[in-house]
C-alpha positions in Angstrom: 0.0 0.0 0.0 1.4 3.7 -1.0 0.4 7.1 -0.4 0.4 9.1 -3.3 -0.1 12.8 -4.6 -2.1 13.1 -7.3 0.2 14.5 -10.4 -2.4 15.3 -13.1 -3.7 19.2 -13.5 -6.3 20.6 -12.2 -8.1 23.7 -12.0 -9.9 25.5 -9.0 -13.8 26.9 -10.2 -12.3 30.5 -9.5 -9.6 29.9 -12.1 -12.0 28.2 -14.8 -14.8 30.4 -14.4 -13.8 33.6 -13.2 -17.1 35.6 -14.0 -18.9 33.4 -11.8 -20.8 34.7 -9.0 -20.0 33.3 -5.6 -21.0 35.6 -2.9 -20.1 39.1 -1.6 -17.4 38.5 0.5 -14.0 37.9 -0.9 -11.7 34.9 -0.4 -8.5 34.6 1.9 -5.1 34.5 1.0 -5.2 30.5 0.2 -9.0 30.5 0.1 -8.6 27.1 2.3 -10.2 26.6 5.4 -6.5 27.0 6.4 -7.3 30.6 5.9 -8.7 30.3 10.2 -5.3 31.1 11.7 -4.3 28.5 13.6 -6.1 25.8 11.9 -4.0 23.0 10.1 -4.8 20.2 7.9 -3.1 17.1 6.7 -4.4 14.7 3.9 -3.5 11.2 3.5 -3.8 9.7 0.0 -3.7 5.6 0.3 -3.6 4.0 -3.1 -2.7 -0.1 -3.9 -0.8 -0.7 -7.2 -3.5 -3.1 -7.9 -6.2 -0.2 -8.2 -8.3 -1.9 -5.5 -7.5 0.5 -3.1 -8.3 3.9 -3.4 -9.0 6.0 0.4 -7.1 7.8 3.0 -7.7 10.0 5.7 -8.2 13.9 5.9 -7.2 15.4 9.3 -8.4 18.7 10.8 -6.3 20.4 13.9 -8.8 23.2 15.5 -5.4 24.7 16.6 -1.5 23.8 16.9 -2.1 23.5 21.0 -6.0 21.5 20.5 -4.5 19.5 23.4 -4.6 22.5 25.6 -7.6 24.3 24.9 -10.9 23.0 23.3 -13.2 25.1 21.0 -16.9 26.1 21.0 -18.5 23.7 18.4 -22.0 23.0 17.1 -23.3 20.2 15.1 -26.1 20.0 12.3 -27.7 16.9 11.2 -29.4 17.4 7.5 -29.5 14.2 6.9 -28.6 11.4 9.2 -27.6 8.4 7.1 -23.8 8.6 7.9 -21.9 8.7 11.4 -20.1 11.5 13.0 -18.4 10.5 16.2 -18.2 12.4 19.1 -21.2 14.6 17.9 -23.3 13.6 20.8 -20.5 15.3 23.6 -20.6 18.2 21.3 -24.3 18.1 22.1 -23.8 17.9 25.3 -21.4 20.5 25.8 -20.7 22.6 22.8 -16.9 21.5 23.0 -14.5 20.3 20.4 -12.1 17.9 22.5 -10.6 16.4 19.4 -9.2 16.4 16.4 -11.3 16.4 13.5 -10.8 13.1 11.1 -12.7 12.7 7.8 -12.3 9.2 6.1 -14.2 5.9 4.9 -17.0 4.5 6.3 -14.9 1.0 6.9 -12.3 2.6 8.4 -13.9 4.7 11.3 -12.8 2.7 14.2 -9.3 2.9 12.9 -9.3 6.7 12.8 -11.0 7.0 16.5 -8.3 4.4 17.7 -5.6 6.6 16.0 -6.7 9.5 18.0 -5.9 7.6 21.4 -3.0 6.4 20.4 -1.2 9.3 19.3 -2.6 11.0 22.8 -1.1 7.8 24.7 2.4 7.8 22.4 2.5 12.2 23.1 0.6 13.3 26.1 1.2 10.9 29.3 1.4 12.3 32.5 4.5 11.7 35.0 2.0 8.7 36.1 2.4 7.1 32.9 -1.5 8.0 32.7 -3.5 10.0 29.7 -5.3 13.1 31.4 -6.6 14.2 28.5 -10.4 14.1 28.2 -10.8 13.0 24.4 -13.7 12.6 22.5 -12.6 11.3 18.8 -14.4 12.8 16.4 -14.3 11.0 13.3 -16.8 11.8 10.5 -16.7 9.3 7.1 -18.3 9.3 3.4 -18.7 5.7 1.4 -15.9 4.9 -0.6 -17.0 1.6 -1.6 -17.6 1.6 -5.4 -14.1 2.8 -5.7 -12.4 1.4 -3.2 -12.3 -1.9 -1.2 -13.5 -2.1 2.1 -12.2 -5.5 2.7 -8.6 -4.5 2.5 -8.7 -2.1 5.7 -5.9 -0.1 4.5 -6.2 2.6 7.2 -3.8 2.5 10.4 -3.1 4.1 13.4 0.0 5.5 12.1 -1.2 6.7 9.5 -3.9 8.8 12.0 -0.5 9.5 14.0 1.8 10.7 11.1 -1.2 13.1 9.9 -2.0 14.8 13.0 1.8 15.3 13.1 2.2 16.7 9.8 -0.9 19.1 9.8 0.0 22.0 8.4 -1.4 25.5 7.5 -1.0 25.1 3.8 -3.7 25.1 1.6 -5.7 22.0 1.5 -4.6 20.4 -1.8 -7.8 19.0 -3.3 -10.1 16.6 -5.4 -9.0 13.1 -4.8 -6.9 13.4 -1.9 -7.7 12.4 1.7 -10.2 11.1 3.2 -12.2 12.4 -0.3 -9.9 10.3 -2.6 -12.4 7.4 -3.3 -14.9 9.7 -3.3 -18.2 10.6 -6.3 -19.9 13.9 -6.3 -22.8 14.3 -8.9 -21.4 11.4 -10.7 -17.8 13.0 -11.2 -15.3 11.7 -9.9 -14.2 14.3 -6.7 -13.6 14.1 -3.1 -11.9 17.2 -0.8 -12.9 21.0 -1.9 -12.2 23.7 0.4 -13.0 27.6 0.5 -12.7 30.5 2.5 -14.0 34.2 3.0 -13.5 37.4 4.8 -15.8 39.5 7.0 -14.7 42.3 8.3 -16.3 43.4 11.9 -15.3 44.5 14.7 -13.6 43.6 18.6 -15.0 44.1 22.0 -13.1 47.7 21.8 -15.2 48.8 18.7 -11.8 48.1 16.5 -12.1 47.3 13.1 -11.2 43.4 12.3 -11.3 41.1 9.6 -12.7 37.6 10.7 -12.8 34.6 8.5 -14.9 31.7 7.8 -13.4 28.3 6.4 -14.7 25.2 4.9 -13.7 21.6 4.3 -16.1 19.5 2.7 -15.6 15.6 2.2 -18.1 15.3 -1.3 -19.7 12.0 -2.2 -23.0 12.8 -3.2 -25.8 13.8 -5.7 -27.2 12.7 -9.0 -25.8 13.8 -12.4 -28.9 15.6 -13.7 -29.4 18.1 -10.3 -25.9 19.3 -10.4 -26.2 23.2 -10.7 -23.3 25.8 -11.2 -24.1 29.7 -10.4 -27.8 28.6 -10.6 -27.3 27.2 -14.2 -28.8 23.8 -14.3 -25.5 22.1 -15.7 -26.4 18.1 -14.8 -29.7 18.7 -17.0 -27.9 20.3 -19.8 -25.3 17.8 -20.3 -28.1 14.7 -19.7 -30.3 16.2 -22.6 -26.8 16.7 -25.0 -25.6 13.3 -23.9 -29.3 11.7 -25.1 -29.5 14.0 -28.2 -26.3 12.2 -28.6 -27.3 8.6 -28.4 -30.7 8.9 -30.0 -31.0 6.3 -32.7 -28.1 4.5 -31.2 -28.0 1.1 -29.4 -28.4 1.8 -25.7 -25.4 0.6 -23.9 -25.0 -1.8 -20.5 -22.8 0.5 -19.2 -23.0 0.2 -15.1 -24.4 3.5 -13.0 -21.9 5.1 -11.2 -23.6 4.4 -8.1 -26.4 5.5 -5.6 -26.8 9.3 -3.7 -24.3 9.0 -0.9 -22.8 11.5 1.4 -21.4 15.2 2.6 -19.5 15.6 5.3 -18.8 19.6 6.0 -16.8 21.5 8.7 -16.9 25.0 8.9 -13.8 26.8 11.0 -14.4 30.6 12.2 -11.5 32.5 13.8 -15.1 34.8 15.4 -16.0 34.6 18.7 -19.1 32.5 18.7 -20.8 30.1 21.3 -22.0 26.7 20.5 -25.5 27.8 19.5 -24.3 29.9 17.3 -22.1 27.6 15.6 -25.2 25.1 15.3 -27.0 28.1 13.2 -23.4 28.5 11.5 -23.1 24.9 10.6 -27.3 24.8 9.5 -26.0 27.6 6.9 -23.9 24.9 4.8 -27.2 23.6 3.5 -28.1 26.5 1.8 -24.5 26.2 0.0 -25.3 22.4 -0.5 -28.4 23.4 -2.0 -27.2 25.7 -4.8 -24.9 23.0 -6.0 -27.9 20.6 -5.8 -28.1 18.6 -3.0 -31.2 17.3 -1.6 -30.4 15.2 1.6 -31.8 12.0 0.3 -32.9 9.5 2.2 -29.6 7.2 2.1 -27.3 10.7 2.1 -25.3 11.2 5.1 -25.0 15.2 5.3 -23.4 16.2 8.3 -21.7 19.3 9.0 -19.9 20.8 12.1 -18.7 24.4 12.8 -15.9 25.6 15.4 -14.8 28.6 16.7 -10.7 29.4 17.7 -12.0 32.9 19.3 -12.6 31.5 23.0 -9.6 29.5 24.3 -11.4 26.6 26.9 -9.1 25.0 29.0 -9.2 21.5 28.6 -10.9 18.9 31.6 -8.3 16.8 33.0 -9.2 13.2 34.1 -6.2 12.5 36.7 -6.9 8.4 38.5 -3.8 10.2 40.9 -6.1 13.0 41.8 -2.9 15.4 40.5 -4.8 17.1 38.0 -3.0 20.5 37.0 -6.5 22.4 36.7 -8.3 20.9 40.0 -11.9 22.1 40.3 -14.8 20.9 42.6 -17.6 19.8 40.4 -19.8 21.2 42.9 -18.6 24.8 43.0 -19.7 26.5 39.8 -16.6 28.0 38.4 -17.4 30.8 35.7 -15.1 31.4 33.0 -15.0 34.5 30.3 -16.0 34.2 26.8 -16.7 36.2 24.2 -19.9 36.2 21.3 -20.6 37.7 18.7 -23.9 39.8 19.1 -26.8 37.9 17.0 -27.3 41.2 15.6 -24.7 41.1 13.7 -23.9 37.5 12.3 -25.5 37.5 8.8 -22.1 38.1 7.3 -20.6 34.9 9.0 -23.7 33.1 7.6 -24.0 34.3 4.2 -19.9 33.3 4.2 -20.5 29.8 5.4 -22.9 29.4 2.8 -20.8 30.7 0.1 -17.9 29.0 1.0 -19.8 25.9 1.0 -20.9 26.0 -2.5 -17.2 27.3 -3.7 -15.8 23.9 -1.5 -17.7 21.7 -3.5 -17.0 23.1 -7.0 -13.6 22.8 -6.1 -13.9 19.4 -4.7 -15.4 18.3 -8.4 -13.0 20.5 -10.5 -9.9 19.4 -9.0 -11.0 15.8 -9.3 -9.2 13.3 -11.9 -10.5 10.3 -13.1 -10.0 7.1 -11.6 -10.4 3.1 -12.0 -10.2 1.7 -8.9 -12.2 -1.8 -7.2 -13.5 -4.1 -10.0 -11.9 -1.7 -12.5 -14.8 0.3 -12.3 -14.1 4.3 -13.4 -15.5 7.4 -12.6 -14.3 10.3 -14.6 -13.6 13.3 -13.9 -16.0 16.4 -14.9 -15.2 18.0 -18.3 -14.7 21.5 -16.7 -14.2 22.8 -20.0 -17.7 22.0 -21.3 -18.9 23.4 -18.3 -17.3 27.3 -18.5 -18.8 26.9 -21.8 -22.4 26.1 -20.7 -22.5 28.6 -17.8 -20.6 31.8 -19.2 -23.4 31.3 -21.8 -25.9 31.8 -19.3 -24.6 34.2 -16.8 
């Protein structure tokens, strides 16, 4: 088994379509979810020579110290055929105690196991215990049709070695990661990410920029509901593709496969508490829903939003009784934070919804065809054909 980088070129929607509407808020630097400071990411492309295998793991770091400090979260179930670990503690208490893992359905329990064991090979106390109260939250798209699940290719050390090498680059993109196996709107895609800028302002009245990230692991959606800037692109093609074939003997040729899933995070350096971040995380549906997702029935479209504004010490679980941070769970303890007034958050929301959208183009125009399990191939959208059908109709 190898990891590999993905060699072929590829262009991101911005660069293909520049005319394209996508929101009124411009992009950062890298227009990356690494655009949050402090966030980092690490993708980990596995590939077997024999094309069978084709998976790997995407790897999210809320910040460089995450073992220090948690972050406000919120969850936001559209459609709940797909798992998200650790979602129901983020419930609970509207903290991000983890690293955030994005992978294949099979290989879930080896990504939460790859958590603990980094924390166990990096974070032991002078007791030789783990302190750290860790949640793993793991999140996973099917890979199947691509990729076989029999093979278990994922490892711990290949969870360890990417939470190592997390970085703040920009996320590279299309089949990479935890998105490499992956199928949206019958192309063959995978990881797409996007950022934007709001400017705002501090507690002092300052002026500020804040920025809203997203990563989006893309595996869903049939061809003929695919839409780009509102033009109907999936139905366009489908009718040129039967004006094609009329006359002509139909073919046998195999479906790609059935609607499957979307798995979103959105990252925000503004200061926001967990319920705001659940109304920040419902806003990736309306970005899911331009590109032309429905949340069918067997679609898995989860999405979860953090916050790196309010710095929450972690709680430590010490057998020893040692624990650096003691407090009395019956003496109420308050703590500071900051929010952003509700007032004034439609900017962070229309940016989450934007940036959503932008992810997912990017996630389909960066992908490159594949064969992979059974020699089955997906290829990769004809991005060409599509600038021509939607600067026609802009």
């Amino acid at each position: 088994m190898t990891e590999i980088h993905p060699s072929v070129r590829r262009f991101r929607v911005r660069e293909v379509i520049a005319s394209l509407p996508l929101g009124r808020f411009s992009p950062g630097k890298l227009n990356s979810i690494t655009d949050v400071p402090g966030v980092l990411v690490n993708v980990t492309t596995i590939q077997s020579e024999d094309r069978n295998v084709n998976t790997g793991l995407t790897t999210i770091l809320p910040r460089r110290d995450w073992h220090k400090y948690c972050s406000f979260s919120g969850v936001f179930r559209f459609n709940g055929c797909g798992e998200l670990t650790g979602s129901h503690w983020i419930e609970e208490t509207g903290l991000l105690t983890s690293p955030i893992l994005l992978t294949s359905t099979g290989t879930v329990g080896d990504a939460y196991r790859g958590i603990y064991e980094y924390c166990y090979r990096h974070h032991l106390d002078d007791e030789g215990e783990m302190p750290l109260f860790i949640v793993p939250v793991v999140g996973e798209t099917y890979d199947g049709f691509l990729s076989d699940h029999s093979r278990f290719p994922l490892t711990s050390q290949h969870v360890i070695d990417s939470i190592e090498n997390a970085s703040l680059d920009a996320v590279p993109e299309g089949c990479t990661g935890g998105g490499t196996g992956m199928i949206c709107h019958r192309f063959k895609a995978g990881t797409g990410s996007s950022s934007r800028i709001v400017k705002g302002r501090d507690e002092r009245g300052n002026e500020v920029d804040y920025t809203v990230g997203v990563l989006v692991q893309a595996n869903y959606g049939g061809a003929d509901t695919f839409h780009v800037g509102g033009v109907p692109v999936g139905a366009i093609l489908k009718a040129e593709q039967e004006a094609a074939q009329s006359g002509k003997a139909a073919t046998s040729e195999r479906e790609v496969r059935k609607d499957g899933s979307i798995i979103i995070v959105i990252a925000t350096d503004a200061p926001l508490l967990p319920v705001q971040l659940q109304r920040l995380a419902k806003r990736a549906t309306v970005g899911l829903a331009k590109v032309g997702g429905y949340g069918n029935n067997t679609s898995g479209d989860i999405f979860l939003a953090f916050s790196t504004a309010n710095k929450i010490p972690y709680q430590e679980i010490s057998m020893s009784g040692q624990a650096s941070r003691p407090v009395n769970p019956l003496e109420p303890s308050p703590m500071t934070v900051q929010m952003t007034d509700n007032d004034s958050i439609n900017g962070l929301f229309e940016s989450a919804a934007d940036a959503t959208e932008e992810a997912i183009y990017n996630a389909i125009f960066m992908g490159t065809a594949m064969t992979g399990f059974k020699g089955r191939k997906v290829e990769a959208a004809d991005v060409g054909k599509i600038k021509a059908i939607v600067e026609k109709r802009l």
